[in-house]
Chimera marker file (.cmm) of the C-alpha trace (Angstrom):
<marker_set name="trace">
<marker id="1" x="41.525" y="-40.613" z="-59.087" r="1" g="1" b="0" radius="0.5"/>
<marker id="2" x="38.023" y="-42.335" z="-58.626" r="1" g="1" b="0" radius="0.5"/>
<marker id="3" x="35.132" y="-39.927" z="-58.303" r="1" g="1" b="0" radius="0.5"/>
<marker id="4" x="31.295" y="-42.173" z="-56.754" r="1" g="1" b="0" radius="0.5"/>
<marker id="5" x="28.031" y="-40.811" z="-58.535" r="1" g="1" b="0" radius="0.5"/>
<marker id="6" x="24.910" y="-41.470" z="-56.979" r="1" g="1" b="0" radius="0.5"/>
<marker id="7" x="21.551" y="-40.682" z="-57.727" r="1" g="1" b="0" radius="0.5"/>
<marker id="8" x="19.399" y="-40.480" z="-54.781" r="1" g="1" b="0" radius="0.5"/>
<marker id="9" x="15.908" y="-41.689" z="-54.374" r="1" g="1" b="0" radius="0.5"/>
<marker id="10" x="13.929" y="-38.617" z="-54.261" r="1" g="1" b="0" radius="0.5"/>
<marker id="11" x="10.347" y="-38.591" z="-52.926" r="1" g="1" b="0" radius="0.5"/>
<marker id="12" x="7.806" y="-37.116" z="-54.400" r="1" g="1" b="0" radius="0.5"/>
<marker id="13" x="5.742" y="-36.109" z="-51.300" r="1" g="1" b="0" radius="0.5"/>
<marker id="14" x="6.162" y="-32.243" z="-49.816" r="1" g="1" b="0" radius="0.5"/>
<marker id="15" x="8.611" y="-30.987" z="-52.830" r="1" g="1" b="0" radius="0.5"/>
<marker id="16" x="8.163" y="-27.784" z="-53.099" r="1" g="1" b="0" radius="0.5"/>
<marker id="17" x="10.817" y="-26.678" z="-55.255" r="1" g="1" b="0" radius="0.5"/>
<marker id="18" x="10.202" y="-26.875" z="-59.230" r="1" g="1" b="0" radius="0.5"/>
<marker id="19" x="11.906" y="-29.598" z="-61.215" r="1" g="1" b="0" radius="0.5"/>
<marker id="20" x="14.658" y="-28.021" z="-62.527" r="1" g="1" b="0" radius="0.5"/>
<marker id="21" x="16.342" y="-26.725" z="-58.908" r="1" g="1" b="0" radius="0.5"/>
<marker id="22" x="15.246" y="-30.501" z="-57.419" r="1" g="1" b="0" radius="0.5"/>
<marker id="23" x="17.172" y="-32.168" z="-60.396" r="1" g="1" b="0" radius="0.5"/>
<marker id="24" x="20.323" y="-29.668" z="-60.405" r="1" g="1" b="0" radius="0.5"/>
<marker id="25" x="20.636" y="-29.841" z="-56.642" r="1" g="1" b="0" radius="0.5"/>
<marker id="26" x="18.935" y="-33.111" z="-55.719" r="1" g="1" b="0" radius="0.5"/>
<marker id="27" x="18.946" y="-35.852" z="-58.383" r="1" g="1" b="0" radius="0.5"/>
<marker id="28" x="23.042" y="-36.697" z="-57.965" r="1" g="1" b="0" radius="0.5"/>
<marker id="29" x="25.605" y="-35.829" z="-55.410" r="1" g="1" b="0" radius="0.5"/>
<marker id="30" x="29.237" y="-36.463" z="-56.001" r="1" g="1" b="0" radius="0.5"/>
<marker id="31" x="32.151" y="-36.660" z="-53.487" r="1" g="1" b="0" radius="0.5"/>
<marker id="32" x="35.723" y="-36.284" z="-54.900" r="1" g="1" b="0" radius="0.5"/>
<marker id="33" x="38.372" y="-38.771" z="-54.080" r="1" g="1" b="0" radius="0.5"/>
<marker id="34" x="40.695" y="-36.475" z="-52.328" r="1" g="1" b="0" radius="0.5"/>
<marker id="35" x="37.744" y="-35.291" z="-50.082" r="1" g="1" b="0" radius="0.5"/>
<marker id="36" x="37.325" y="-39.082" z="-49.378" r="1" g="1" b="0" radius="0.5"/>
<marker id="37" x="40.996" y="-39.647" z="-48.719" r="1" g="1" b="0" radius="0.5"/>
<marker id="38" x="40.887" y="-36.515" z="-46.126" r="1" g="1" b="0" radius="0.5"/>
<marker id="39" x="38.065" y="-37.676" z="-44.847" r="1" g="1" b="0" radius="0.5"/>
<marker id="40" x="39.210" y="-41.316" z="-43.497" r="1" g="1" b="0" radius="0.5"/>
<marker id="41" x="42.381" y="-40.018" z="-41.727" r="1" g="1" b="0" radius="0.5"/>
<marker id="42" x="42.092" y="-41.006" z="-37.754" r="1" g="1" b="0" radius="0.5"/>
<marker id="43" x="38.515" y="-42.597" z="-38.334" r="1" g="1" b="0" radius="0.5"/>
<marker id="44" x="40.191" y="-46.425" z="-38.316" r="1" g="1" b="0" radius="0.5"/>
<marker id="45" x="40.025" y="-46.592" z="-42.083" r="1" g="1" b="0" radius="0.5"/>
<marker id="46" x="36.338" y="-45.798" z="-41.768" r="1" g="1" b="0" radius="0.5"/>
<marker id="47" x="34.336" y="-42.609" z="-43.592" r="1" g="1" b="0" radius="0.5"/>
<marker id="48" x="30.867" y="-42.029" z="-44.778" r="1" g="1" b="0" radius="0.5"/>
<marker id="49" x="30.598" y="-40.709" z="-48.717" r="1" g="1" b="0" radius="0.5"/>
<marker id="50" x="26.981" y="-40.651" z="-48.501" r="1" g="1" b="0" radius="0.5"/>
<marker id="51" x="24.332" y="-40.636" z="-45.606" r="1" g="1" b="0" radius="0.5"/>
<marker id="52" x="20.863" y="-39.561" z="-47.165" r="1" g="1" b="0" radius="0.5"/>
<marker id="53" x="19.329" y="-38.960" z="-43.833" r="1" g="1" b="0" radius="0.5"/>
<marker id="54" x="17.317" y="-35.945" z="-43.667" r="1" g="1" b="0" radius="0.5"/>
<marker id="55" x="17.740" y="-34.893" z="-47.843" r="1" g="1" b="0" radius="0.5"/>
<marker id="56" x="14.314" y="-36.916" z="-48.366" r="1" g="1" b="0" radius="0.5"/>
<marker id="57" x="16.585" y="-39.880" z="-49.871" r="1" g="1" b="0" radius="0.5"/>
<marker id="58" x="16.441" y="-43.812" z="-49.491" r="1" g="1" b="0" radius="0.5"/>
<marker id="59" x="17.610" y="-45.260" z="-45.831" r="1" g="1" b="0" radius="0.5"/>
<marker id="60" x="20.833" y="-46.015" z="-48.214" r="1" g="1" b="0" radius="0.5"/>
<marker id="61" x="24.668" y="-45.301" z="-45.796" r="1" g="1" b="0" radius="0.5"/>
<marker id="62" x="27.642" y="-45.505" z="-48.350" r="1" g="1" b="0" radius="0.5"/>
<marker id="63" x="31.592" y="-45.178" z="-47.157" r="1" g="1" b="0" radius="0.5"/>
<marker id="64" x="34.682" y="-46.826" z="-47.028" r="1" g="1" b="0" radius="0.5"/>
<marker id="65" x="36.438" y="-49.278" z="-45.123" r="1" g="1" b="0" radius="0.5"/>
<marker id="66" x="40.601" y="-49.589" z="-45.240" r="1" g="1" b="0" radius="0.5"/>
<marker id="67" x="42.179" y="-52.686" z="-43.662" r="1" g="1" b="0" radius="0.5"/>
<marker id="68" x="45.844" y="-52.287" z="-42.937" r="1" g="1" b="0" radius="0.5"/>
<marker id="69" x="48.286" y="-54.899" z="-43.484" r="1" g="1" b="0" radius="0.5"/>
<marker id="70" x="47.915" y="-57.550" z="-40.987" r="1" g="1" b="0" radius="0.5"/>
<marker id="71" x="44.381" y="-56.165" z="-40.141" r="1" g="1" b="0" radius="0.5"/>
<marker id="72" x="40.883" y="-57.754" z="-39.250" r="1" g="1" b="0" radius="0.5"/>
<marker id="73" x="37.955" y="-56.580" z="-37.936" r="1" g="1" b="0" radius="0.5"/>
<marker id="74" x="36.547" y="-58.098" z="-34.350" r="1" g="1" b="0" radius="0.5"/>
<marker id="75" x="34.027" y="-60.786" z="-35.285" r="1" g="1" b="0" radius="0.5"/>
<marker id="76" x="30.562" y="-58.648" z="-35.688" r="1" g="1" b="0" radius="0.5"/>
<marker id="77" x="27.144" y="-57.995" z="-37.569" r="1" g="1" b="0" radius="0.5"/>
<marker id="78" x="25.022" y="-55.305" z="-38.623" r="1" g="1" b="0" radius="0.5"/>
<marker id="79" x="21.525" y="-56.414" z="-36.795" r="1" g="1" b="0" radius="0.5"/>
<marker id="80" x="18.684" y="-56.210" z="-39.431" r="1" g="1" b="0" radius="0.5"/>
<marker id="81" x="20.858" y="-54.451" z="-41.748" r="1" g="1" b="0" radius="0.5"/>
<marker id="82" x="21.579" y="-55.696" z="-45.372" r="1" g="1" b="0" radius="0.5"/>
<marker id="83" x="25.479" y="-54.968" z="-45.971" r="1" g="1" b="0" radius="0.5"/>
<marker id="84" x="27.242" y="-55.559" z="-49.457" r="1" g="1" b="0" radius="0.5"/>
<marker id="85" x="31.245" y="-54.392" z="-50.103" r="1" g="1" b="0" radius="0.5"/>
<marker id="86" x="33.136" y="-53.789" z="-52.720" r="1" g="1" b="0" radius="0.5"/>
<marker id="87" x="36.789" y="-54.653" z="-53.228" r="1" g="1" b="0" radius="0.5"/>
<marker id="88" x="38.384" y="-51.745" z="-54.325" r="1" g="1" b="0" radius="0.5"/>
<marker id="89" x="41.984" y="-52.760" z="-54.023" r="1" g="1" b="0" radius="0.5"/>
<marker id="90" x="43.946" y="-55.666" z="-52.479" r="1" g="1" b="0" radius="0.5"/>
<marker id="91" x="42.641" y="-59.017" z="-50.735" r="1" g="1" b="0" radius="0.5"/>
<marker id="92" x="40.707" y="-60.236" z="-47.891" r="1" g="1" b="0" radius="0.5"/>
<marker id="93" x="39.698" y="-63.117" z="-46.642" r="1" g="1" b="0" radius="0.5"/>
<marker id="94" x="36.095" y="-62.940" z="-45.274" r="1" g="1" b="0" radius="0.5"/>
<marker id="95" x="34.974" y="-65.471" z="-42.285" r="1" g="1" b="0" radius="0.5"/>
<marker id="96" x="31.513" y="-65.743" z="-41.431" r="1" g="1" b="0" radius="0.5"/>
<marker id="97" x="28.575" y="-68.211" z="-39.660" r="1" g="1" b="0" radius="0.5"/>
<marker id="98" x="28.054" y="-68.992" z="-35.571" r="1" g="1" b="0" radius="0.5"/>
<marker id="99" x="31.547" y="-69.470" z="-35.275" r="1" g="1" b="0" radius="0.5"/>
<marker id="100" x="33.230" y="-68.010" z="-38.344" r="1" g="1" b="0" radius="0.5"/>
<marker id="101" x="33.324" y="-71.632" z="-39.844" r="1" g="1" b="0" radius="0.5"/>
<marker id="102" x="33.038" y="-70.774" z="-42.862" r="1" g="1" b="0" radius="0.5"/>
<marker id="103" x="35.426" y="-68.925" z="-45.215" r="1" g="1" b="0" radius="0.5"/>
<marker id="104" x="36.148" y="-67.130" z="-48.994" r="1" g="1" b="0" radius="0.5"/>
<marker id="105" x="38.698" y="-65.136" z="-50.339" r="1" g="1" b="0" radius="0.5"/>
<marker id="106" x="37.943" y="-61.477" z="-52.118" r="1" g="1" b="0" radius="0.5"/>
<marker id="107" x="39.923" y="-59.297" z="-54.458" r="1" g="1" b="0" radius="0.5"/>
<marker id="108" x="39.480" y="-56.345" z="-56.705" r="1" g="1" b="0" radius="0.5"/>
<marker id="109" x="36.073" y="-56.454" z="-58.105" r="1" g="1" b="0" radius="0.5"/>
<marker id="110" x="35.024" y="-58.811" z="-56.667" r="1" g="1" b="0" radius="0.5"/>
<marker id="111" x="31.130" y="-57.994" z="-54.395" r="1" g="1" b="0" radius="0.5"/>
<marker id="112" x="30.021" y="-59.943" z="-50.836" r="1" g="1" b="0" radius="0.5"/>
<marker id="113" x="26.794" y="-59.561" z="-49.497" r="1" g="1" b="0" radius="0.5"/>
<marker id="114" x="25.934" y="-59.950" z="-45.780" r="1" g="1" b="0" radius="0.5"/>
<marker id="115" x="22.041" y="-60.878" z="-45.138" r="1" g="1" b="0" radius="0.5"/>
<marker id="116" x="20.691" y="-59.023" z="-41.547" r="1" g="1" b="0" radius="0.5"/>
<marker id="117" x="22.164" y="-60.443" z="-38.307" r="1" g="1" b="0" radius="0.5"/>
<marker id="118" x="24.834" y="-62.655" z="-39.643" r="1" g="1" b="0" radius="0.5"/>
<marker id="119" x="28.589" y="-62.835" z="-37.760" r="1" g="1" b="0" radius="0.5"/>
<marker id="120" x="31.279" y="-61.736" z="-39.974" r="1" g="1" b="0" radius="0.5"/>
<marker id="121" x="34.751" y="-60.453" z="-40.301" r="1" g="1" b="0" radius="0.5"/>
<marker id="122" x="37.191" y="-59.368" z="-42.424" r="1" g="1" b="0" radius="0.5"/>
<marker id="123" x="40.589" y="-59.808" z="-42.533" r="1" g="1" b="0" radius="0.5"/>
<marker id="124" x="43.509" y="-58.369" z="-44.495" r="1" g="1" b="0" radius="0.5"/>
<marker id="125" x="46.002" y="-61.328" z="-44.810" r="1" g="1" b="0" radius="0.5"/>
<marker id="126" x="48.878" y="-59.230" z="-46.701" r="1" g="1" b="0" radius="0.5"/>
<marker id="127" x="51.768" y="-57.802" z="-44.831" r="1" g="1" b="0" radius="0.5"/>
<marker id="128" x="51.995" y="-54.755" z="-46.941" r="1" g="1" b="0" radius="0.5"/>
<marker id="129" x="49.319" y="-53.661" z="-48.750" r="1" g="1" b="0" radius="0.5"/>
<marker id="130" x="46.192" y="-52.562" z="-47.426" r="1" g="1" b="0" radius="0.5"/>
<marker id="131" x="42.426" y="-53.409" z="-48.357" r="1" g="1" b="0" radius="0.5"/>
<marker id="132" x="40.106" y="-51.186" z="-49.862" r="1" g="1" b="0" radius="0.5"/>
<marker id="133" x="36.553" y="-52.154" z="-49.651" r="1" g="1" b="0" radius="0.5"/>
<marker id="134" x="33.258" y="-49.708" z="-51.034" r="1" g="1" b="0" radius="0.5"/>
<marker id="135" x="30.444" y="-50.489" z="-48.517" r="1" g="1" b="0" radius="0.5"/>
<marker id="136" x="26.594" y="-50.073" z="-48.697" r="1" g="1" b="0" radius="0.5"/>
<marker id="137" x="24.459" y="-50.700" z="-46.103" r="1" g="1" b="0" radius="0.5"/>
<marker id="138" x="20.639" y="-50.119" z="-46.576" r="1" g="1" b="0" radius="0.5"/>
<marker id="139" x="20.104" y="-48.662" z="-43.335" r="1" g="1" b="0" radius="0.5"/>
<marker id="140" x="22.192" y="-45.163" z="-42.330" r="1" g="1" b="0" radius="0.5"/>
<marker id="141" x="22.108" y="-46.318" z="-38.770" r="1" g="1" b="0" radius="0.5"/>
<marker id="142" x="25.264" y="-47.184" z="-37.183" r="1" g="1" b="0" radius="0.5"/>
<marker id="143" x="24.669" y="-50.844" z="-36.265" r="1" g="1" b="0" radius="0.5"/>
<marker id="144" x="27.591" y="-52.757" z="-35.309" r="1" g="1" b="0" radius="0.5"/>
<marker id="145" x="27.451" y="-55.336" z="-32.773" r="1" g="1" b="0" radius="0.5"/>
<marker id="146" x="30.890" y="-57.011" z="-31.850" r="1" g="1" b="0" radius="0.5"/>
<marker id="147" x="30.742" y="-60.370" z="-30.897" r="1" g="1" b="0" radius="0.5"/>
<marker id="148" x="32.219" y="-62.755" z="-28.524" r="1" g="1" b="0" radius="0.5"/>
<marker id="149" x="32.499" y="-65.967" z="-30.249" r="1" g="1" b="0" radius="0.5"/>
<marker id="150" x="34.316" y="-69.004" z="-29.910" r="1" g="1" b="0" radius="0.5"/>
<marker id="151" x="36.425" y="-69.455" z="-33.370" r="1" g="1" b="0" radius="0.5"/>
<marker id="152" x="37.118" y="-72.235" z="-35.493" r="1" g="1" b="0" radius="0.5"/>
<marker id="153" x="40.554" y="-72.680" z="-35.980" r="1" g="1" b="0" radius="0.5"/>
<marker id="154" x="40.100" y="-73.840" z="-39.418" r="1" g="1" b="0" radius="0.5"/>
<marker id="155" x="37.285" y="-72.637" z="-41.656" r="1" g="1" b="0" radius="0.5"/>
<marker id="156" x="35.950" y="-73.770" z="-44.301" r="1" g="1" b="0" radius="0.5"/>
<marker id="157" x="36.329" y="-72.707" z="-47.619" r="1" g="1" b="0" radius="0.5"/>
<marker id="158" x="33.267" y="-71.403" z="-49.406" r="1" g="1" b="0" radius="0.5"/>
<marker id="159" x="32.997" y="-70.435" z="-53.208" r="1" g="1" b="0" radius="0.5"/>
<link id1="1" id2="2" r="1" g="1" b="0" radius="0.2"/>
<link id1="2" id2="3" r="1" g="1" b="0" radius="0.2"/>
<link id1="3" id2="4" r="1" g="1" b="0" radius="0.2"/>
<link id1="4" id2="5" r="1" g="1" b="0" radius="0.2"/>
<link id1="5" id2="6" r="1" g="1" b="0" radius="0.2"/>
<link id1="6" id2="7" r="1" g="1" b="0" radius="0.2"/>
<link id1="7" id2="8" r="1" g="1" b="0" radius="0.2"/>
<link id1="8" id2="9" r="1" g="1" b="0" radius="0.2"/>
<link id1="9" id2="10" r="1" g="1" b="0" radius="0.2"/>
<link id1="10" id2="11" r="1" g="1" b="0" radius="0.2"/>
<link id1="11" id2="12" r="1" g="1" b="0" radius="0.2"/>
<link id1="12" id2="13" r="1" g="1" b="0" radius="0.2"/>
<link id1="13" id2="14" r="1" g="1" b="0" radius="0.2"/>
<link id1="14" id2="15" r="1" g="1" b="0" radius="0.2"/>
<link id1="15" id2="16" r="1" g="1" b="0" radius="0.2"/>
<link id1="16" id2="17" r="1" g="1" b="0" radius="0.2"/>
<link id1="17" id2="18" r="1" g="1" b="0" radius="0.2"/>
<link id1="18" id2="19" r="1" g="1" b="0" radius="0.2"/>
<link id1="19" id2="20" r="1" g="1" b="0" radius="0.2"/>
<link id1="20" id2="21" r="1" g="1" b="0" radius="0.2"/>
<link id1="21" id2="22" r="1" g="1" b="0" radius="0.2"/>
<link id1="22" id2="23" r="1" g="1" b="0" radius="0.2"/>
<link id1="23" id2="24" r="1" g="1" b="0" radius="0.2"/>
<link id1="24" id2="25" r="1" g="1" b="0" radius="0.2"/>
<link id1="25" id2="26" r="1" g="1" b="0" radius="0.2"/>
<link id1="26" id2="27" r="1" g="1" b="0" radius="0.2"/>
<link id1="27" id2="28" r="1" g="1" b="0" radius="0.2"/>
<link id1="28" id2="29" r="1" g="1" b="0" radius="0.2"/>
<link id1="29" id2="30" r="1" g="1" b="0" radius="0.2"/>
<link id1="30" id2="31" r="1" g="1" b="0" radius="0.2"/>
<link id1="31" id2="32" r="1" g="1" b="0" radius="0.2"/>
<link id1="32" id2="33" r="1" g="1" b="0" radius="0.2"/>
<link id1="33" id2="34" r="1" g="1" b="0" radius="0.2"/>
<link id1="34" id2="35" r="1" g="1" b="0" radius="0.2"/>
<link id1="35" id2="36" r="1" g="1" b="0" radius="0.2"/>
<link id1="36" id2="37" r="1" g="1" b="0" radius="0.2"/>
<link id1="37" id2="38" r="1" g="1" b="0" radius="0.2"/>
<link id1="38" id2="39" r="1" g="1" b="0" radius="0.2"/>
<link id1="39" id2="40" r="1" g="1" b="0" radius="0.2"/>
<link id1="40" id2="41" r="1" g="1" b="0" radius="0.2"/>
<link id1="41" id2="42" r="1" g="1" b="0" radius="0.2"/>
<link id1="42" id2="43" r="1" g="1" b="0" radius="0.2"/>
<link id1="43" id2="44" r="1" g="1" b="0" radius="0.2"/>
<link id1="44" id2="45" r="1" g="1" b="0" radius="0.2"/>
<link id1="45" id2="46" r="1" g="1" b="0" radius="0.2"/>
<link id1="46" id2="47" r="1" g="1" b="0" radius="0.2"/>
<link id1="47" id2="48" r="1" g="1" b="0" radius="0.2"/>
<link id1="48" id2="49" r="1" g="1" b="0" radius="0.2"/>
<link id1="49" id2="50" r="1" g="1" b="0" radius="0.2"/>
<link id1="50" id2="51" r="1" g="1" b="0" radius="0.2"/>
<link id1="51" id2="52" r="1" g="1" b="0" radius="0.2"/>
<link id1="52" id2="53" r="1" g="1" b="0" radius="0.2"/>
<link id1="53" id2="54" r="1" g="1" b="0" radius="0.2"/>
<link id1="54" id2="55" r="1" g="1" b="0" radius="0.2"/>
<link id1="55" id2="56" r="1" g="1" b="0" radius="0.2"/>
<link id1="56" id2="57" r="1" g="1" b="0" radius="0.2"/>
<link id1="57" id2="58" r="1" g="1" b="0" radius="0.2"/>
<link id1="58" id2="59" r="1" g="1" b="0" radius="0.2"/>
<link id1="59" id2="60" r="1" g="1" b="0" radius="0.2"/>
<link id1="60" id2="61" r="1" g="1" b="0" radius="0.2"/>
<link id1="61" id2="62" r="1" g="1" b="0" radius="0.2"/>
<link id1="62" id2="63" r="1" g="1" b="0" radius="0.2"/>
<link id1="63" id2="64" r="1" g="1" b="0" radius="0.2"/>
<link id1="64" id2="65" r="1" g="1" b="0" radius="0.2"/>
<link id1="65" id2="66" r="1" g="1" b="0" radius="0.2"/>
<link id1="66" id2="67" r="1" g="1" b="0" radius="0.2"/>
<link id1="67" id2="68" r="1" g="1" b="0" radius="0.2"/>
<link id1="68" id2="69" r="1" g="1" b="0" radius="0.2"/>
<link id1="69" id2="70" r="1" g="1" b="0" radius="0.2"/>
<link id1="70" id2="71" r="1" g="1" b="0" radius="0.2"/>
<link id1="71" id2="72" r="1" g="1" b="0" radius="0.2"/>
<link id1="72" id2="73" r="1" g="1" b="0" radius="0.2"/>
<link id1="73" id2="74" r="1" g="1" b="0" radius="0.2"/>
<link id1="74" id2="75" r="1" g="1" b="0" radius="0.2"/>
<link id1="75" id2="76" r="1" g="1" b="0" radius="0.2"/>
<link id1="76" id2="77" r="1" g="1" b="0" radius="0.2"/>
<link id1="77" id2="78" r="1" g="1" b="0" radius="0.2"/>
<link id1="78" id2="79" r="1" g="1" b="0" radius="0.2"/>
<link id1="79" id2="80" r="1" g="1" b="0" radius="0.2"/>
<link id1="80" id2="81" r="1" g="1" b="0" radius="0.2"/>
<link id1="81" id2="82" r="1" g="1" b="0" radius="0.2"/>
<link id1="82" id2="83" r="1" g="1" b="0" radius="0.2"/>
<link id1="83" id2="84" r="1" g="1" b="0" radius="0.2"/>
<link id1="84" id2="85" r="1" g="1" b="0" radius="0.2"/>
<link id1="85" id2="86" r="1" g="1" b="0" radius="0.2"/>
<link id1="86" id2="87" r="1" g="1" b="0" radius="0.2"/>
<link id1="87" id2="88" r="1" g="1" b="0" radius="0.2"/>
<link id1="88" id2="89" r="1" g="1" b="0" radius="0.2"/>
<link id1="89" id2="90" r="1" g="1" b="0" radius="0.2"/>
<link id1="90" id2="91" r="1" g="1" b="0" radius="0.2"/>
<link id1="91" id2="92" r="1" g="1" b="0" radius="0.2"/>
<link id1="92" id2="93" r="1" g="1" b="0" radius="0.2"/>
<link id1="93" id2="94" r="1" g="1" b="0" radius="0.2"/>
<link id1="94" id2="95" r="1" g="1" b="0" radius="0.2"/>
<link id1="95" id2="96" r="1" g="1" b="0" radius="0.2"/>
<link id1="96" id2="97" r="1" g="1" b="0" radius="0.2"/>
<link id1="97" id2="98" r="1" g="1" b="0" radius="0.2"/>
<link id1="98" id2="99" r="1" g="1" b="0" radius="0.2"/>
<link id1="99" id2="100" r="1" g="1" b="0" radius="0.2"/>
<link id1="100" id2="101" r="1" g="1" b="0" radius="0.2"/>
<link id1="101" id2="102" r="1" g="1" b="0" radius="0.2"/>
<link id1="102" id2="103" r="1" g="1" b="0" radius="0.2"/>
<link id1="103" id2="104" r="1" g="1" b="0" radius="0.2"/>
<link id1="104" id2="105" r="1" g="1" b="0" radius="0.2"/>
<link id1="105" id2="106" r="1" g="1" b="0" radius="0.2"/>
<link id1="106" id2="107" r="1" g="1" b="0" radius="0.2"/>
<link id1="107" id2="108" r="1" g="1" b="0" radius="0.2"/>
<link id1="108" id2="109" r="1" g="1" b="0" radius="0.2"/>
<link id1="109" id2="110" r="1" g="1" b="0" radius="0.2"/>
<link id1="110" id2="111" r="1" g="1" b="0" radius="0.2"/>
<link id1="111" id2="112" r="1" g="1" b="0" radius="0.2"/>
<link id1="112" id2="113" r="1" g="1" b="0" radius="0.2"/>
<link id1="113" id2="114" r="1" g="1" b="0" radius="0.2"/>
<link id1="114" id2="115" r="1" g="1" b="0" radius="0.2"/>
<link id1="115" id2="116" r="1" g="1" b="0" radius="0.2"/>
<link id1="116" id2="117" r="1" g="1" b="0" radius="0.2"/>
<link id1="117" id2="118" r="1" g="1" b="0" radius="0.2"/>
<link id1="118" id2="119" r="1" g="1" b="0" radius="0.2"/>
<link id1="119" id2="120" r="1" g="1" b="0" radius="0.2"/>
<link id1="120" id2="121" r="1" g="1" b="0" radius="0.2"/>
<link id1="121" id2="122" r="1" g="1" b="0" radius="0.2"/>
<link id1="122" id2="123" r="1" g="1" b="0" radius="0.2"/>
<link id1="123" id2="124" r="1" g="1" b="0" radius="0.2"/>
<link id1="124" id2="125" r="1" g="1" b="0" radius="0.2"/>
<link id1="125" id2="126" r="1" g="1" b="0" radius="0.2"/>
<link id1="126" id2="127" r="1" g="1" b="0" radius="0.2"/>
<link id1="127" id2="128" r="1" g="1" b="0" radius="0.2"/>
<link id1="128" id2="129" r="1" g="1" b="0" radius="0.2"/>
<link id1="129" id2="130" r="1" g="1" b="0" radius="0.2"/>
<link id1="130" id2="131" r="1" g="1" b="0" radius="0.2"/>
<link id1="131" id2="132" r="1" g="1" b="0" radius="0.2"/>
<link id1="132" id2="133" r="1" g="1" b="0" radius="0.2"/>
<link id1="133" id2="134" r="1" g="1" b="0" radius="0.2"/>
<link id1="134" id2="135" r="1" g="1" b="0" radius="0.2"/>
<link id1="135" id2="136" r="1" g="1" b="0" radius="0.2"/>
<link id1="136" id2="137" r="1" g="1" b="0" radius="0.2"/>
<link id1="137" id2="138" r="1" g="1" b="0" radius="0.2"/>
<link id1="138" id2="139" r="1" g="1" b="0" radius="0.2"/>
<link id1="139" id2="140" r="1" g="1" b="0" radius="0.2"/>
<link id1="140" id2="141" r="1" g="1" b="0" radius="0.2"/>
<link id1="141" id2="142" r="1" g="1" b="0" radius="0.2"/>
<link id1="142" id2="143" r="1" g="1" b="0" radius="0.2"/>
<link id1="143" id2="144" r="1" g="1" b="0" radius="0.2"/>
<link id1="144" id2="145" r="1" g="1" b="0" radius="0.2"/>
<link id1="145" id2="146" r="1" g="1" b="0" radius="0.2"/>
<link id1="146" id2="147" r="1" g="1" b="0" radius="0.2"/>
<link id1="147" id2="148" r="1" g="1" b="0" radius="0.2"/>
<link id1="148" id2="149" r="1" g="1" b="0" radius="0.2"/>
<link id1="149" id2="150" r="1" g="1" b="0" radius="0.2"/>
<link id1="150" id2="151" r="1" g="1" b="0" radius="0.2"/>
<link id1="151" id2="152" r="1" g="1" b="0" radius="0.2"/>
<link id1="152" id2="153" r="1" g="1" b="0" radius="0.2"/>
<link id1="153" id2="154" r="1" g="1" b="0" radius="0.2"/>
<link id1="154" id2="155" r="1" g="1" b="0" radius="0.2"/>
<link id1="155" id2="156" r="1" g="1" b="0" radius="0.2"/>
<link id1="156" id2="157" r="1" g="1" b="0" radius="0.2"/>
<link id1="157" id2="158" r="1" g="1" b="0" radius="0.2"/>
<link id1="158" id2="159" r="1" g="1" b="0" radius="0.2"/>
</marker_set>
């Protein structure tokens, strides 16, 4: 079972409460795995573990992303957000650029990083087991523009 620590970027501006209580109740928040597994059932393999909005935290969204077998995500970006994943479990191939030209392949522990504004898309090539990616994305804002874009038929290969 994998339990995600974070410590979260506390300001130092307005606190009111002493040390002690800020440490014990804001310094590190954990979420369980089981809470995480309940959590991504009939979101599309999507769920947030940590969105710091409003705690006096960092801009920082963490979650989850599952690709099914046979899976990919529509051709997208994440406007001026900075987006890295982790790969958890299982492979993907990741296509990117004006017209996904370009191409690498990912597996378990294995990081990508995605600079503001730039197409991408994952896919899950395996016809049984899904893909398990960690995602951080330094802005909790839900930006995900799908694109229409006219695809290379074969990329190429990167890394």
């Amino acid at each position: 079972m994998l339990s995600i620590i974070v410590y979260s970027c506390v300001r130092a501006e307005g606190l009111t409460m002493t040390a002690e209580r800020r440490w014990k109740t804001g310094g590190v928040r954990v979420v369980r795995a089981d809470a995480q597994e309940s959590a991504t059932r009939g979101l599309a393999g999507r769920a947030t573990v940590f969105d710091f909005a409003g705690s006096g935290g960092c801009k920082t969204w963490i979650g989850t992303v599952t690709l099914q077998p046979e899976q990919k995500t529509v051709p997208h970006h994440h406007g001026r957000h900075e987006v890295a994943v982790y790969v958890v479990k299982g492979r993907s191939e990741i296509r990117w650029g004006e017209r996904l030209e370009f191409f690498t392949e990912v597996g378990p522990g294995d990081f990508a990083y995605f600079a503001p504004f730039v197409p991408h898309q994952e896919i899950n090539p395996d016809a049984s087991e899904p893909v398990d990616f960690l995602v951080v994305r330094s802005d909790g804002e839900k930006i995900a523009v799908a694109l229409t874009l006219s695809v290379v038929a074969e990329p190429e290969k990167v890394f």
